[in-house]
C-alpha positions in Angstrom: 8.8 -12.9 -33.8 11.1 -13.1 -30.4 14.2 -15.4 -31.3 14.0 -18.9 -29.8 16.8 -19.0 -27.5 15.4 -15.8 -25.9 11.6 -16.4 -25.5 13.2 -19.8 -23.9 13.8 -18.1 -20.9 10.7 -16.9 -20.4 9.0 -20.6 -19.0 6.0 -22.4 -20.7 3.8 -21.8 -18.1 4.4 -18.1 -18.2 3.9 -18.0 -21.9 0.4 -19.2 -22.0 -0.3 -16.2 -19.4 1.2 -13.8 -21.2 -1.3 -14.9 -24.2 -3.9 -14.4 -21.7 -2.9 -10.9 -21.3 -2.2 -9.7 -25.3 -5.7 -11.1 -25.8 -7.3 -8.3 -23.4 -5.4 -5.7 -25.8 -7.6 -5.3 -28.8 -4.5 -3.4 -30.3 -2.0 -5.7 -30.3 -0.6 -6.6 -33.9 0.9 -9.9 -34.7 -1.9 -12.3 -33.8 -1.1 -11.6 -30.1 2.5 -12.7 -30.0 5.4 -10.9 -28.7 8.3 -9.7 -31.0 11.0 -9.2 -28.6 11.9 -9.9 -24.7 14.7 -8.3 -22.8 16.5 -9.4 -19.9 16.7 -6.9 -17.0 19.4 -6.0 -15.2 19.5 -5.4 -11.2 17.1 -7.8 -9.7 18.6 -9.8 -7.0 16.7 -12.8 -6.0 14.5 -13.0 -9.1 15.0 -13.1 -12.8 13.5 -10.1 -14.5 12.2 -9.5 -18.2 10.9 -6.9 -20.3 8.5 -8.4 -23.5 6.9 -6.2 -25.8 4.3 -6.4 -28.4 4.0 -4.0 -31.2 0.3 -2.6 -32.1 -1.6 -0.7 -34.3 -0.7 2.5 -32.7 2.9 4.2 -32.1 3.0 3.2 -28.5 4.1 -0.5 -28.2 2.4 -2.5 -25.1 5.0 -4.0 -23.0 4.7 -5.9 -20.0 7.3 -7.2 -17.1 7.6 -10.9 -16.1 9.1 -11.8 -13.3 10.8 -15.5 -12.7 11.3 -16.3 -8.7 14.5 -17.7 -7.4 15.4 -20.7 -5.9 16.8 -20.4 -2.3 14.5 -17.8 -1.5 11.8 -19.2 1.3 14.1 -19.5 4.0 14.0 -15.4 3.9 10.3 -14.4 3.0 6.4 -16.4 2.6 6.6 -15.9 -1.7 2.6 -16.3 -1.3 2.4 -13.4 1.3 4.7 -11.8 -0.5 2.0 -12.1 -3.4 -0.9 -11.2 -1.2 1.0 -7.9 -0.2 1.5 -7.3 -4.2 -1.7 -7.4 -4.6 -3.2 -5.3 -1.7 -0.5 -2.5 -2.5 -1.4 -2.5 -5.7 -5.2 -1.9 -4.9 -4.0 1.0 -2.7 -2.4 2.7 -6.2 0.7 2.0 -5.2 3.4 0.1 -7.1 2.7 -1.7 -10.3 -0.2 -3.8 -11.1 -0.9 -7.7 -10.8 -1.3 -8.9 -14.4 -1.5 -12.4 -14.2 0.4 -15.3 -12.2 2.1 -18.6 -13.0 3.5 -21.5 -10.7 6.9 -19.9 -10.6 6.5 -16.2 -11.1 4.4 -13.4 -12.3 3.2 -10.6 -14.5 3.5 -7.7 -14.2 2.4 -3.9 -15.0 5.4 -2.3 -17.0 6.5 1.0 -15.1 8.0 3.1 -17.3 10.1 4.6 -14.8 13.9 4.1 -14.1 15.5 2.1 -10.9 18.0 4.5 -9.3 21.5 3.8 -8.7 23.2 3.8 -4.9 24.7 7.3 -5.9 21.0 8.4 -6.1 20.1 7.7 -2.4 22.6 10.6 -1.5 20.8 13.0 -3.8 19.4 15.6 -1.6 16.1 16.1 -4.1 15.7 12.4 -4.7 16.2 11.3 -1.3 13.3 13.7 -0.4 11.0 12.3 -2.6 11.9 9.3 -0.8 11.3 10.6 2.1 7.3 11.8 1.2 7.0 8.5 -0.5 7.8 6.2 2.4 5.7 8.3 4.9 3.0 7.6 2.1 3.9 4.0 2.0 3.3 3.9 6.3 0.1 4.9 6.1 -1.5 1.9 3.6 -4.6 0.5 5.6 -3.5 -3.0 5.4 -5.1 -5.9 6.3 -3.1 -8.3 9.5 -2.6 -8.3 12.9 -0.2 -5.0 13.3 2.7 -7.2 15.0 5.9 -6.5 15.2 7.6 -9.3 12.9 11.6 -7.5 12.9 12.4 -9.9 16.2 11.1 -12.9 15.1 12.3 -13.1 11.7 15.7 -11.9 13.0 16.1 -15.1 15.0 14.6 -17.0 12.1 17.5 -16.2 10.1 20.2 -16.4 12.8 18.6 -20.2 13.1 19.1 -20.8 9.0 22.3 -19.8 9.5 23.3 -21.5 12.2 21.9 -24.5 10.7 23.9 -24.5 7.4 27.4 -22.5 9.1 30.3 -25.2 10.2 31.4 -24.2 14.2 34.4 -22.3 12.7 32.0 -20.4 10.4 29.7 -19.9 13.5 32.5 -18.8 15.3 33.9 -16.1 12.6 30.9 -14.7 12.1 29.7 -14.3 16.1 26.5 -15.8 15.6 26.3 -16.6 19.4 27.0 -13.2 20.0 24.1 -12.4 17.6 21.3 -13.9 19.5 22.2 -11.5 22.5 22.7 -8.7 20.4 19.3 -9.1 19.6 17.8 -10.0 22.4 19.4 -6.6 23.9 18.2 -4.4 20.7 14.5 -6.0 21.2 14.7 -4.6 24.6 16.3 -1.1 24.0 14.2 -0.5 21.1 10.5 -2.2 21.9 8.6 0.7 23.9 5.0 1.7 23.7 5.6 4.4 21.8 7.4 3.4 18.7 4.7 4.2 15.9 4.3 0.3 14.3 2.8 0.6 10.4 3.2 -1.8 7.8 7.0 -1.7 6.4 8.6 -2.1 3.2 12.0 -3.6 5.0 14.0 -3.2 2.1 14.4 0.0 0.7 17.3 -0.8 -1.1 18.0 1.5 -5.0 17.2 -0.9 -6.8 13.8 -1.8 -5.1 13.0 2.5 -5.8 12.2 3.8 -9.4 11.5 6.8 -10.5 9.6 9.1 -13.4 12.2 11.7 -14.7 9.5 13.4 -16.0 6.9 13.3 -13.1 9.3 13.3 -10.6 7.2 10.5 -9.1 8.8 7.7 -7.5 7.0 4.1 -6.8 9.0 1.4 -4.4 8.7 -1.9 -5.6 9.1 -5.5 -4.7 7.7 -6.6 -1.2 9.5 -9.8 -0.6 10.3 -8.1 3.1 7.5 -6.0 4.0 5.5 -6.6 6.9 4.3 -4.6 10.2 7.2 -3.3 11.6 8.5 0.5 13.7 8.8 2.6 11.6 12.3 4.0 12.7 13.3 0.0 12.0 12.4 1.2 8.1 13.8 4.6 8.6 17.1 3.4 10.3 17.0 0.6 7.3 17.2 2.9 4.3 19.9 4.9 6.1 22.0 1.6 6.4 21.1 1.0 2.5 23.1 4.4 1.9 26.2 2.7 2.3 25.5 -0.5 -0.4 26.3 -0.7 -3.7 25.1 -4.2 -5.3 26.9 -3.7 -8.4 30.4 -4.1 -7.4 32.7 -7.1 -6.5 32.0 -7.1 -3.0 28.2 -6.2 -2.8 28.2 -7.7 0.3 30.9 -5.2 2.3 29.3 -1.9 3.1 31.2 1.3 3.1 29.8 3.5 5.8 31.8 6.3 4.9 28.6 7.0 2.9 26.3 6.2 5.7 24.7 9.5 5.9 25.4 12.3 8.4 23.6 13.9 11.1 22.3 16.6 9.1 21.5 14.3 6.4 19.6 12.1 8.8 17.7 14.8 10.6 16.8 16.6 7.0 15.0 13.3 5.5 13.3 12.8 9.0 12.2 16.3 9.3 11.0 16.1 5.6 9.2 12.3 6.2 7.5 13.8 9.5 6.2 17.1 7.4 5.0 15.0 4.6 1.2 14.8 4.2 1.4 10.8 3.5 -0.9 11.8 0.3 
């Protein structure tokens, strides 16, 4: 049985699905119930568990719940966010919709492993990133195909204005901001940027992949929406020079931004791809 102060995390509502889903398993041993759940590490606005039932065969069934944050909705619609899930998932892509509580979700278990910001400057991975994403771009999916990047940008720039003391608004140039983008809306909006629906956050640790397969799946669409797809492009590129696992996760180091040739090599390779 999963020790008390563990399954405790895991909240009430989400247990009761997570019966709901052993019962569909005719091989599950134990009457159903879990024997152990795992906290995972790397998720950034949501907390993340792995529970896993043992069963008559060798191969234990595991599932992955996933508890939303608080603080969240001023960023991203959590029940769009949901919607997308679900249409991905219909396209083959990502994990699978297993069942849904008031705070959270279920989830299919990938048995895959999230990379690491070292990863992203791997020349074989970041090709496989490359094919996945032009993959990704071409998902018939349902919406007006809008550009949302401008919008959401001043959305954001109006949050933080709103919670930011003048000094605070004055250190970090938010009035500045609002003509940058303004200026980058212009420069950049032309009619013929290519717009396809986004993933906006191709962070590591929203990319996981099959050592075996070599197959890698993007997760987590909190972000994605119809967008140019340079804007997702350009993203990943500025994710290069992240790491969310140290001290200051928020300070990038573009010394590992990448370089020309590195640029021009995962364009070439997401232009060439077949989007299969």
């Amino acid at each position: 049985m999963v020790a008390i102060e563990t399954m405790a995390r895991i909240p009430k509502e989400a247990r009761g699905v997570l019966r709901e889903v052993a019962a569909r398993w005719a091989d599950v041993a134990d009457g159903g119930a879990p024997v152990e759940v795992k906290p995972l590490k790397g998720a950034m606005t949501n907390s993340v568990y792995e529970v896993i039932w043992r069963t008559e065969c060798e191969v234990d069934r595991k599932v992955l719940v996933r508890v939303y944050g608080d603080g969240v909705d001023v960023f991203f619609d959590r029940e769009e966010e949901v919607r997308t899930f679900e249409c991905v998932s219909k396209h083959g892509q990502g994990p699978l919709l297993l069942g849904r509580f008031p705070n959270g979700r279920i989830e299919e278990f990938l048995h895959a492993r999230t990379l690491t910001a070292a990863d992203l400057r791997d020349p074989e991975i970041s090709a496989l990133i490359a094919s996945k994403l032009r993959e990704f771009h071409g998902l018939d999916m349902p919406g007006p195909k809008k550009v949302l990047l401008w919008d959401r940008l001043r959305n954001w720039l109006k949050s933080a204005k709103n919670v930011c003391t003048s000094d605070e608004a004055d250190e970090f140039s938010l009035d500045k901001l609002e003509d940058e983008i303004a200026k980058l809306e212009k420069e950049l909006s032309g009619k013929e940027e290519r717009i396809a629906f986004c993933h906006n956050d191709l962070q590591y640790g929203n990319i996981m992949m099959d050592e075996e397969s070599g197959i890698v799946t993007m997760i987590d669409y909190e972000y994605a929406s119809f967008n140019p797809v340079a804007y997702d492009i350009a993203n990943h590129f500025c994710e290069m020079a992240a790491n969310y696992h140290t001290d200051t996760p928020h300070i990038l180091d573009y010394s590992k931004y990448p370089d020309a040739e590195e640029r021009r090599r995962f364009v070439q390779i997401y232009l060439t791809s077949s989007g299969n």
